[in-house]
C-alpha positions in Angstrom: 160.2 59.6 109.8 160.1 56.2 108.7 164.1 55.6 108.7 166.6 55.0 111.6 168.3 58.3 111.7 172.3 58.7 112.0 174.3 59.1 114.9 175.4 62.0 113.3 171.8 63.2 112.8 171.2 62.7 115.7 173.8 64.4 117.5 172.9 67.3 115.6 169.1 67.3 116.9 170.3 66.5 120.2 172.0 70.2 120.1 169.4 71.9 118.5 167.5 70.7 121.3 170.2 72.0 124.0 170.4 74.9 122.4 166.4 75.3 122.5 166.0 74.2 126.5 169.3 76.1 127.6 167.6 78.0 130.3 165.5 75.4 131.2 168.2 72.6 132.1 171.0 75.0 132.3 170.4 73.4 136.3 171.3 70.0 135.3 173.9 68.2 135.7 176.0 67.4 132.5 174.8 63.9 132.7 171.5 64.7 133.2 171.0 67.0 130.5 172.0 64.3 128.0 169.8 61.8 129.5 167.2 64.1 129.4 167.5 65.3 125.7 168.5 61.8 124.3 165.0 61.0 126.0 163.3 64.0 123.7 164.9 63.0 120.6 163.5 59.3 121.2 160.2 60.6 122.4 160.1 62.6 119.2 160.9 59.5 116.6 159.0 57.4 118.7 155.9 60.0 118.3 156.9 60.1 114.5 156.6 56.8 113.3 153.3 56.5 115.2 152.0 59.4 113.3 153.3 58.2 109.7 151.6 54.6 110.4 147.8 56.2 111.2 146.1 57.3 108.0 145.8 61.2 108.2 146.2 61.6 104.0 142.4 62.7 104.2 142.7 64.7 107.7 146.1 67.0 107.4 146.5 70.2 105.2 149.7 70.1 104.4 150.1 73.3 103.4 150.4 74.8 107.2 153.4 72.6 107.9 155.7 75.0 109.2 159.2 74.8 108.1 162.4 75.3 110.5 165.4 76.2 108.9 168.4 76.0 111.5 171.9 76.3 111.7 173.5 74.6 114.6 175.3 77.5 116.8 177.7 74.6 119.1 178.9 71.2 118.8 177.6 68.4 120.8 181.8 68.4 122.3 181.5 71.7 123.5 180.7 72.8 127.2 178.2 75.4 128.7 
């Protein structure tokens, strides 16, 4: 990922994310929960471009990339 993504792309990670860890910070407060998922999508870009600037061209077999095709199921506006 070597581009700043969208505020809309990013929103929509952000609920994929929600909607992945549900259970798991369904305890949280409202404000907490965004903290803490902001915090994974940053951790993830962050983790990103570190990978895309080392040199795995001879190390990676691309062809076990797994592919995710999602849909998001809720907007970032609506409540739990």
């Amino acid at each position: 990922m070597n581009k700043i993504i969208s505020s809309e792309e990013k929103k929509e990670i952000t609920c994929k994310l929600a909607i992945a860890f549900q259970e798991e910070i369904r305890s949280l407060s409202k404000e907490y929960q965004e903290m803490l998922l902001d915090d994974l999508v940053t951790a993830f870009q962050n983790r990103i471009a570190v990978f895309n600037r080392l040199d795995f061209e001879d190390q990676v077999d691309y062809n076990d990339n797994i592919e995710f095709q999602c849909k998001p199921v809720i907007t970032h506006s609506e409540e739990q």
